[in-house]
C-alpha positions in Angstrom: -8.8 5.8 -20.1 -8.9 5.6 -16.2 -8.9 9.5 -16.0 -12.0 9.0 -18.7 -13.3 7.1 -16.0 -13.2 8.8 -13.1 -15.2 11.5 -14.1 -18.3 10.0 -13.8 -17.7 9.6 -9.9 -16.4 13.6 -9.9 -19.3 14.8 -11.6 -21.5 12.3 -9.5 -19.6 14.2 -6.3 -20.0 18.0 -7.6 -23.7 17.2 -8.4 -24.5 15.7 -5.4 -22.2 17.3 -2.8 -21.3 13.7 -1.5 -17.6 12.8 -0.7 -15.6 11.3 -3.7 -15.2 8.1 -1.9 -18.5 7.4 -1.4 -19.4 8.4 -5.5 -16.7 6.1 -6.6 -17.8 2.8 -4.5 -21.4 3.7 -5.3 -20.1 3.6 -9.4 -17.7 0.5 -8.6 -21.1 -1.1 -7.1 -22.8 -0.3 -10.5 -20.2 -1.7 -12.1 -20.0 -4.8 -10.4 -23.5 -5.6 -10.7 -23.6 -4.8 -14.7 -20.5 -7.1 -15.0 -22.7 -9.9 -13.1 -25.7 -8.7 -15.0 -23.8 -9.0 -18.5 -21.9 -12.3 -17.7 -25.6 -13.8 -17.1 -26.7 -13.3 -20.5 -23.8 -14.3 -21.8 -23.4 -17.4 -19.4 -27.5 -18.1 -20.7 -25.8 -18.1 -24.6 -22.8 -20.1 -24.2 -25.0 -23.1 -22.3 -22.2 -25.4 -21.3 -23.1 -29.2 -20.8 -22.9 -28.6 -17.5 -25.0 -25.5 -16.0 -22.0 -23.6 -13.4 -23.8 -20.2 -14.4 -24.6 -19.5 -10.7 -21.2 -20.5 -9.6 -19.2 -18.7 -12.4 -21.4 -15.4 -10.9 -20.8 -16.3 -7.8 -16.6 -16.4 -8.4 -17.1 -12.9 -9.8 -18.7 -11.7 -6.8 -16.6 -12.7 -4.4 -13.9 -11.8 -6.2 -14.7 -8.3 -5.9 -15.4 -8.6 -2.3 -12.4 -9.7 -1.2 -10.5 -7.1 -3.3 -13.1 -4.9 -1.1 -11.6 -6.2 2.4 -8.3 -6.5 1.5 -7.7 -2.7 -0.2 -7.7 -3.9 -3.2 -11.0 -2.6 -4.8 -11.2 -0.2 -7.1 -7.4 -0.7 -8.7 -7.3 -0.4 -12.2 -6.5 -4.5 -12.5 -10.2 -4.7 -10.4 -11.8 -2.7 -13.4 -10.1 -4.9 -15.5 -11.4 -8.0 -14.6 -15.1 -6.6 -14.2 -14.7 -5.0 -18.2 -13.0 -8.3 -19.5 -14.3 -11.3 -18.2 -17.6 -11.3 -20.0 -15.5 -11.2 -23.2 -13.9 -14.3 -22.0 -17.1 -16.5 -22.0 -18.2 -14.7 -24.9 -15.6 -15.8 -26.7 -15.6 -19.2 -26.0 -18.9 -19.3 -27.3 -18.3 -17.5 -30.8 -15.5 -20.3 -31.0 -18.2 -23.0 -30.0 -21.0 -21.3 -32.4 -23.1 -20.5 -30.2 -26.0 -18.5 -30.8 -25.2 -14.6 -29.6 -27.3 -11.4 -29.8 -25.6 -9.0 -31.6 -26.2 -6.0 -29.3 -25.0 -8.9 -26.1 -22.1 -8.9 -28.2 -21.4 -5.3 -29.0 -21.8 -4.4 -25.3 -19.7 -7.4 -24.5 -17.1 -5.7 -26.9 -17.5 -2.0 -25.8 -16.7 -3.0 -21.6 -13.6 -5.4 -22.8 -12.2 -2.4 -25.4 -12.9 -0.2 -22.2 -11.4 -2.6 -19.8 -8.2 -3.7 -22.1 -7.6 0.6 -23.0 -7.1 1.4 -18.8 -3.4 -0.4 -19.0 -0.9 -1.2 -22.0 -0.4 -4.4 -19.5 -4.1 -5.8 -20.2 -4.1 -5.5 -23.7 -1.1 -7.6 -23.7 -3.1 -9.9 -21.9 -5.9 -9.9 -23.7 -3.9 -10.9 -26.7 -2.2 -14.0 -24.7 -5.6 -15.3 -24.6 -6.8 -14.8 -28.0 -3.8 -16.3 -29.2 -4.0 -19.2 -27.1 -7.9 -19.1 -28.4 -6.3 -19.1 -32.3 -4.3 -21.9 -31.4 -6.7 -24.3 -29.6 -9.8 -23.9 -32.0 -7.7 -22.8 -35.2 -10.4 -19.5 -35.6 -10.3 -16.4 -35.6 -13.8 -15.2 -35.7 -12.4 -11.3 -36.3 -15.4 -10.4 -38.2 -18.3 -10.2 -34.9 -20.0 -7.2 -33.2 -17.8 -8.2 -29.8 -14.4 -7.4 -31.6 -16.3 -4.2 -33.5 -17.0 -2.9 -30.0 -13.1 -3.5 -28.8 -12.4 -1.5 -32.2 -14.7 1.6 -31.3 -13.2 2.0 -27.7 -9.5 2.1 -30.1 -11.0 4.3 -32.2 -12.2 7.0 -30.3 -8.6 6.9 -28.6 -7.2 7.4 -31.8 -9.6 10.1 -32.7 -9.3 11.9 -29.4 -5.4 11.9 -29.9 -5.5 13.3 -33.3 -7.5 16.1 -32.3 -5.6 17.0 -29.8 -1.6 16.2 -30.4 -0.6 18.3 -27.7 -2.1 16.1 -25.3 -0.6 13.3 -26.8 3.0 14.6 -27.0 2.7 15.9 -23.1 1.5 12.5 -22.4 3.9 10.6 -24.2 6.5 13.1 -22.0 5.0 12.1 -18.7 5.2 8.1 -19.2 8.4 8.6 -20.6 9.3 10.7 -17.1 7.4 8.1 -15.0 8.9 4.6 -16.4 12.5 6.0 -15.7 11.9 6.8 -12.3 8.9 3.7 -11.9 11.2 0.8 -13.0 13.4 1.6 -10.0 11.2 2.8 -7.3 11.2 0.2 -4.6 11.0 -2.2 -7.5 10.8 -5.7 -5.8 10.8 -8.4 -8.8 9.1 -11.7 -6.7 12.2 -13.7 -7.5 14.2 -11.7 -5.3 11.7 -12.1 -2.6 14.4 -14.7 -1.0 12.2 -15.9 1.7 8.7 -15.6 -0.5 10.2 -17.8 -3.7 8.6 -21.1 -2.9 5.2 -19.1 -2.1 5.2 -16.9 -4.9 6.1 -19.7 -7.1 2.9 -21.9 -6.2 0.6 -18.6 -6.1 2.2 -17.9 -9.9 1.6 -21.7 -11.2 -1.9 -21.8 -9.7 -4.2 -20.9 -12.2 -2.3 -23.8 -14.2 -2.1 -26.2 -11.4 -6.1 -25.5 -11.3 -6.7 -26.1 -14.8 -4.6 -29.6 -14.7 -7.1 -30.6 -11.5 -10.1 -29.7 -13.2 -9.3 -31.0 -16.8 -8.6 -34.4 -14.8 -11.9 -34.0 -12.6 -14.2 -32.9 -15.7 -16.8 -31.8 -13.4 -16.4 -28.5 -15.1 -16.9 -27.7 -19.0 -13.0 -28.0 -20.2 -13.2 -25.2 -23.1 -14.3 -23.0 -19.8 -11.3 -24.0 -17.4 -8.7 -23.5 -20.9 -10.5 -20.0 -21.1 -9.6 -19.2 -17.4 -6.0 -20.9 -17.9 -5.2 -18.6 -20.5 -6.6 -15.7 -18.4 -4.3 -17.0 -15.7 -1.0 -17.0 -18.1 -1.7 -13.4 -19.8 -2.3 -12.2 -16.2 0.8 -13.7 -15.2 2.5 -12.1 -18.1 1.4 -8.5 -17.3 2.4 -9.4 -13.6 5.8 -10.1 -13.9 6.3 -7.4 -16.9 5.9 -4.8 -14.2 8.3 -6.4 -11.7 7.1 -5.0 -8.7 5.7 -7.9 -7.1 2.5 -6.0 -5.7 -0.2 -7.6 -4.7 -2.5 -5.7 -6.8 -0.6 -6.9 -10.1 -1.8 -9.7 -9.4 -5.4 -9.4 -9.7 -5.6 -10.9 -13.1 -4.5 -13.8 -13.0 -5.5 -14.4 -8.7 -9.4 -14.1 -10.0 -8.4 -16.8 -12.6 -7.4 -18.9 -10.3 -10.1 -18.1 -7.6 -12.8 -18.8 -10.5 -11.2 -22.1 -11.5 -10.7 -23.1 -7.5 -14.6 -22.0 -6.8 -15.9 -23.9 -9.5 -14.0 -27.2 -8.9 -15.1 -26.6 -5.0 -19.4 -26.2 -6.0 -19.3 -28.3 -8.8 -17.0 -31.1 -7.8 -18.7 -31.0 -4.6 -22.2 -31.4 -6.3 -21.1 -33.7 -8.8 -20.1 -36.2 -5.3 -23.6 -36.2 -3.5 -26.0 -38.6 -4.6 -28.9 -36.6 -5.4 -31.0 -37.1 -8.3 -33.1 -34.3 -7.8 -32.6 -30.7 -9.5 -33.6 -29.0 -6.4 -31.8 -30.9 -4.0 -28.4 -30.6 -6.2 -29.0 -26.5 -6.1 -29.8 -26.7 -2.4 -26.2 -28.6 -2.2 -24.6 -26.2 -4.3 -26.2 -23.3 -2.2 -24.6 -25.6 1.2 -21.3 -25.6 -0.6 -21.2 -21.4 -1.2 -22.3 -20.7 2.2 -19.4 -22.6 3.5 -16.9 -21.2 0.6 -18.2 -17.4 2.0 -17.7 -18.4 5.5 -14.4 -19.2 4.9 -13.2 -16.7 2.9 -15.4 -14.1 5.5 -12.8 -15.1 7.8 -10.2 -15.0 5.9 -10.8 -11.1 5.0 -11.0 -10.3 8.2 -8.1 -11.7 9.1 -6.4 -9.6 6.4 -8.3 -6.5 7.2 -7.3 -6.6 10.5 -3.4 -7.0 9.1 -3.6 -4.7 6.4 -5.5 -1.9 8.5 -2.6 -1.8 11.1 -0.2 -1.0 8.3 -2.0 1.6 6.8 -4.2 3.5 9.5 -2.4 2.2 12.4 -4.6 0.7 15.4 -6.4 3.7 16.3 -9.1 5.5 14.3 -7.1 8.2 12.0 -9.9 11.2 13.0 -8.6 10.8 16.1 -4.5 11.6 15.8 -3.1 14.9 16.6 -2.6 16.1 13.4 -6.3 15.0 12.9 -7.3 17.6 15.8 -5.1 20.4 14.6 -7.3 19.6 11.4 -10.8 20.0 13.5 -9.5 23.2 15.2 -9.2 25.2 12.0 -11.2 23.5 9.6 -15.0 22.5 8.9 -16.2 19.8 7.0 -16.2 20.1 3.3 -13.5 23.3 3.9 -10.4 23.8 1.9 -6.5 22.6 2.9 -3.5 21.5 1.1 -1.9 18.2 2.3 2.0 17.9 0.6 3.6 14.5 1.3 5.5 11.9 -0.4 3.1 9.0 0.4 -0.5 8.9 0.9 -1.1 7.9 4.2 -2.0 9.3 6.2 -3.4 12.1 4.6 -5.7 10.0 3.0 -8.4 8.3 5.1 -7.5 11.4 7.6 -9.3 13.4 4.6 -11.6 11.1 3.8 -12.9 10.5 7.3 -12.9 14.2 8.3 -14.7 14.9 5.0 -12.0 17.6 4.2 -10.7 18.6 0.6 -7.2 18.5 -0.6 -7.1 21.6 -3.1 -3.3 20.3 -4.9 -3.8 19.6 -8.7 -1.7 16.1 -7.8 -2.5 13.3 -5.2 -1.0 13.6 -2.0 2.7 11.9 -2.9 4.5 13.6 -4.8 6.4 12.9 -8.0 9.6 13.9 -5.7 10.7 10.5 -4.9 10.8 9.2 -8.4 12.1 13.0 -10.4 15.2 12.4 -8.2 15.9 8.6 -7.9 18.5 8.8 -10.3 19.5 12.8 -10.5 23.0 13.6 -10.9 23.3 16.9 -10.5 24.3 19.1 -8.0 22.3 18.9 -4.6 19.3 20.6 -4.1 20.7 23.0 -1.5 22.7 24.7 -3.8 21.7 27.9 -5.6 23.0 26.5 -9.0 20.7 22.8 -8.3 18.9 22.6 -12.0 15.4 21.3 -10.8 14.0 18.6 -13.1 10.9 19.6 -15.3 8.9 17.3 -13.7 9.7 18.6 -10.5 9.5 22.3 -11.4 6.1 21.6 -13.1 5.2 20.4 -9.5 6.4 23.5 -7.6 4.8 25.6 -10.0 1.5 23.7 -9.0 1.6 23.9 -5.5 2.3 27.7 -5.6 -0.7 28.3 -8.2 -2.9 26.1 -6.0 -2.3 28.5 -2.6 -3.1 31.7 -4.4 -5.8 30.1 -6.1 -7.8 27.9 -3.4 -6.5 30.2 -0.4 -7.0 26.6 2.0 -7.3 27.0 5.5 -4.5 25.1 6.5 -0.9 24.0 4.6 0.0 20.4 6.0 3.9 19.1 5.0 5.8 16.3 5.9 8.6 17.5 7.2 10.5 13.8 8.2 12.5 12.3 6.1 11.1 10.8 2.5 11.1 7.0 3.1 10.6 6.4 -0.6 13.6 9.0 -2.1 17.5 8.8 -1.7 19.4 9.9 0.9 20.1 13.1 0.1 16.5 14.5 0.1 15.8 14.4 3.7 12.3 15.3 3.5 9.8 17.3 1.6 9.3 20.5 3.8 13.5 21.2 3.9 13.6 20.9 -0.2 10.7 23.4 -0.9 12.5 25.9 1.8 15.7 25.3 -0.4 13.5 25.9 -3.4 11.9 29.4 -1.7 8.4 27.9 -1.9 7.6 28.6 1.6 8.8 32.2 1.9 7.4 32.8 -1.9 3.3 30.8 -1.3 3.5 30.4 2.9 5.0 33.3 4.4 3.0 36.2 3.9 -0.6 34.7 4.7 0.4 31.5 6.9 1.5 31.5 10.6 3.3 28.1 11.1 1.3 27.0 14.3 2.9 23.3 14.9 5.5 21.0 13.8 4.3 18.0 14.7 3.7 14.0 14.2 6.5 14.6 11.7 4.6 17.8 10.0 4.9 21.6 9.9 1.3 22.9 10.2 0.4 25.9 8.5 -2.5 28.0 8.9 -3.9 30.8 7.1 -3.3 34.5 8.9 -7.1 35.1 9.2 -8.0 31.8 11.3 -4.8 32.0 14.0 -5.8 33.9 17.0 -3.6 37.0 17.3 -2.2 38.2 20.7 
């Protein structure tokens, strides 16, 4: 589904010319303001007895903008959250008996089937809270447009499949090649975070610690803060199923919680001032955001700042070394080929010098995980068995060269940080392999090793004595 996805933004790009980052935060945008747009309507048909439309909208919002200054936006648990929670509320009013358009509802259905299809993880949430739904209200309510639109998105996966079983068996091949080598790649389960326990342990209970407050407080509608809860718990569920301990995991059931928190903040805030008059209480609430976004403005920051220095580094990444070597024998929109086993910093370099990266996969590799656990012999050796996964990836890189020609070759030639210790780095396994003599050597000049890279550059560009 997220490759389904994504090619709105690559068509937008090969349409309009425009770099792939700015067509994919231009559809996130879209996507954001539908979700806001659709949670409205379906905000205006639930009509709780207390009106916290504006503040639910505003939770969603900043949501996403914090996800935006933290790095966050755009992960596939962000998409989740703008496809799915409109289905929440909608729910919660099919169970109340509420009044709902039919086409509100299929819509509302179609973006949760979409949003619930990205990752096996968020359909396992999604049933955590319909079950906790079931058990609370003792209905189902199966039979509705909004569970006919979840069924559609299912069925046009099933369709798509049976059409075309040799995707699904290569597919079924690659996850089954991935999970081995995911469940062990720097796999950091939070409870073995020894000095982050008592954090992560009050960051986990929050969404229920939230829903105690505001069940206790009732200055928000409690069928709403249960709906959230159980949000909270099957996002906490898909969390810790992955054992990673990312902070992106997290997203699910961290926008539970920020909902809840927002909405016990305005409301509770509201519900304190003695003011009688509608438009005063909104002008409150509207005191009460301000503050909420002036806080959390500085929180960002504060988190920008930190997370910017780990990725990029202090200085701008257009103006490295390897950024100039880049400048000298490139233009902008010009072909290269960047092999690494991580993605910084190849990619806001690429993305800031508006360059394209011509390699059928991103810029890490599979290396780290096809060899986490290989037994074999070691990869200098003429008899070393590559894995399929590996070859497959070899075979790639060698097509790409004589088919994109790029100006320039970039590989990281320092040791892989993310593989074992045998593999001491990318560039000395594909000379073992005879990629470089085989794609590089007849066309390429090798003008630099530098910044912990050899720097190829096709024959035609390098200046000749």
């Amino acid at each position: 589904m997220i490759h389904a996805l994504y090619t709105l933004p690559a068509l937008l790009t090969r349409v309009t010319g425009l770099p792939p980052t700015i067509t994919l935060n231009a559809c996130l945008v879209a996507l954001l303001l539908v979700s806001l747009w659709v949670m409205w309507r379906v905000m205006r048909a639930y009509q709780p007895p207390q009106d916290v439309s504006a503040t639910v909208l505003f939770g969603m919002a900043m949501a996403s903008w914090l996800m935006f200054n933290t790095f966050q936006w755009g992960q596939r648990e962000h998409l989740f959250t703008l496809f799915y929670l409109p289905w929440l509320v909608l729910r919660l009013a099919r169970r109340e008996d509420k009044p709902i358009g039919r086409g509100l509802a299929l819509t509302v259905g179609l973006m949760a089937g979409i949003g619930l299809a990205i990752k096996p993880y968020f359909a396992l949430t999604g049933l955590v809270v319909e079950g906790i739904g079931v058990l609370i209200t003792r209905r189902w309510c199966i039979r509705t447009p909004e569970v006919l639109g979840v069924l559609v998105v299912a069925g046009l996966h099933a369709l798509y499949f049976a059409l075309n079983p040799d995707v699904l068996a290569a597919l079924l091949v690659l996850i089954q090649r991935l999970s081995a080598g995911y469940n062990v790649y720097i796999a950091v389960p939070w409870a073995k975070q020894q000095s982050m326990v008592l954090l992560n342990a009050v960051i986990i209970a929050a969404p229920f610690i939230l829903t105690m407050l505001g069940y206790r407080w009732r200055v928000v509608p409690r069928p709403l803060l249960l709906a959230l809860g159980a949000m909270g718990l099957g996002g906490m569920v898909g969390f810790l199923l992955q054992r990673k301990g990312w902070n992106y995991h997290a997203i699910p059931f961290l926008t539970s919680s920020l909902l809840t928190g927002i909405a016990l903040a305005v409301e509770g805030g509201v519900g304190h001032i003695p003011l009688t008059d509608m438009r005063r209480q909104n002008l409150a609430r509207m005191v009460i955001v301000a503050m909420g976004v002036a806080l959390s403005v500085g929180m960002a920051l504060s988190e920008v700042n930190k997370v910017r220095g780990l990725l990029v580094g202090d200085e701008d990444p257009t103006t490295s070394v390897l950024a100039s070597y880049i400048k000298t024998y490139t233009a902008e929109g010009d072909n290269l080929m960047f092999l690494d086993t991580i993605v910084n910093p190849a990619y806001p370099m690429l993305a800031a010098l508006n360059r394209r990266n011509v390699t059928r996969y991103p810029m890490a590799t599979p290396f780290p995980v096809a060899y986490y656990h290989y037994q074999g012999l070691p990869y200098t050796d003429p008899a070393h068995v590559v894995p399929v996964y590996m070859q497959e990836y070899l075979d790639a890189v060698q097509m790409n060269v004589l088919t994109y020609a790029p100006k320039m070759v970039i590989i990281r030639s320092d040791r892989c940080g993310s593989c074992s210790d045998d593999f001491p780095s990318l560039y000395d396994y594909l000379v073992a392999r005879g990629v470089i003599d085989t794609a590089l050597t007849p066309d390429y000049t090798l003008v630099a090793v530098d910044e912990g890279f050899h720097i190829y550059v096709r024959n035609d560009l390098v200046p000749q004595p």
